[in-house]
C-alpha positions as CSV (number, residue, x, y, z in Angstrom):
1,X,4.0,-7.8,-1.5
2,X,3.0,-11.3,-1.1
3,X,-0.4,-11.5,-0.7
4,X,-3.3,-9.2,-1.8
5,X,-6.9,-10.0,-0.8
6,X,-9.6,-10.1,-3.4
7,X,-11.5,-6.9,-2.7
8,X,-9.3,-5.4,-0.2
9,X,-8.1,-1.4,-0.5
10,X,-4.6,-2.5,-1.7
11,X,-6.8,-4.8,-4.1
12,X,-9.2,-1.9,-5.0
13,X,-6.2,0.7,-5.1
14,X,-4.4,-2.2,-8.0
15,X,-1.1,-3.4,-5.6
16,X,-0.6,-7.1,-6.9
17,X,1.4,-9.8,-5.7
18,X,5.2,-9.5,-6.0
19,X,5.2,-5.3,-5.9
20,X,8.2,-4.5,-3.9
21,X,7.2,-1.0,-2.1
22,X,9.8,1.8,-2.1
23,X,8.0,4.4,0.0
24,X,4.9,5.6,1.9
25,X,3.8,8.5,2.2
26,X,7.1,10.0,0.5
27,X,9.4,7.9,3.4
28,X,11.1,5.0,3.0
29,X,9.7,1.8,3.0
30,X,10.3,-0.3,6.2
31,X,8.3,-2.7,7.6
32,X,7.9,-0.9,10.7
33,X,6.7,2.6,8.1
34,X,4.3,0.3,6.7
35,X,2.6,-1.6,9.7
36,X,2.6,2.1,11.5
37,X,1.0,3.6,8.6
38,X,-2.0,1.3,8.3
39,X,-2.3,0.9,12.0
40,X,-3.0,4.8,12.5
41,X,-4.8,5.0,9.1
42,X,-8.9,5.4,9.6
43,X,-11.2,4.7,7.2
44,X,-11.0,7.2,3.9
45,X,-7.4,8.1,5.1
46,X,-5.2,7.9,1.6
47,X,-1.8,6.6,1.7
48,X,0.7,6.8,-1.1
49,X,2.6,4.3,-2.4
50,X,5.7,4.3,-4.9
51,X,6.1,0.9,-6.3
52,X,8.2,-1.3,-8.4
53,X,6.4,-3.5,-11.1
54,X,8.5,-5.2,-14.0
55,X,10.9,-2.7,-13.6
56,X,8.8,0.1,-13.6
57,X,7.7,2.7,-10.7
58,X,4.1,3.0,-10.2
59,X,2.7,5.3,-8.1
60,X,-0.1,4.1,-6.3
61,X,-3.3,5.7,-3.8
62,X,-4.6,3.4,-1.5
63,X,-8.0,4.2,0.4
64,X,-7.9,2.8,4.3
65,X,-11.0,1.1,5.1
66,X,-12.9,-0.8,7.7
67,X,-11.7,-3.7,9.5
68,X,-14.5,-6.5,9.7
């Protein structure tokens, strides 16, 4: 991860900069997983992250919400 926006649902959900992603949704991570995932995702759909952080795996539930 290199950028999270203040007040965001990755913000809300607690992703922070420099997470490296290791699945979604219980798949492997991928750019292409990830920009399919959100793209489909509607607002209040949950996706489910595994994360590393400081050399620990975080599990982590992010809420889709509206685009402005």
């Amino acid at each position: 991860v290199s950028e999270v926006i203040s007040e965001s649902p990755a913000y809300k959900s607690g992703l922070t900069n420099k997470d490296l992603i290791l699945s979604i949704n219980e798949q492997d991570a991928s750019y292409e997983n990830l920009f399919k995932t959100f793209a489909r995702s509607k607002p209040g759909d949950i996706v489910f992250l595994k994360i590393l952080r400081n050399k620990e795996t975080i599990d982590i539930k992010i809420i889709s919400g509206n685009v402005n």
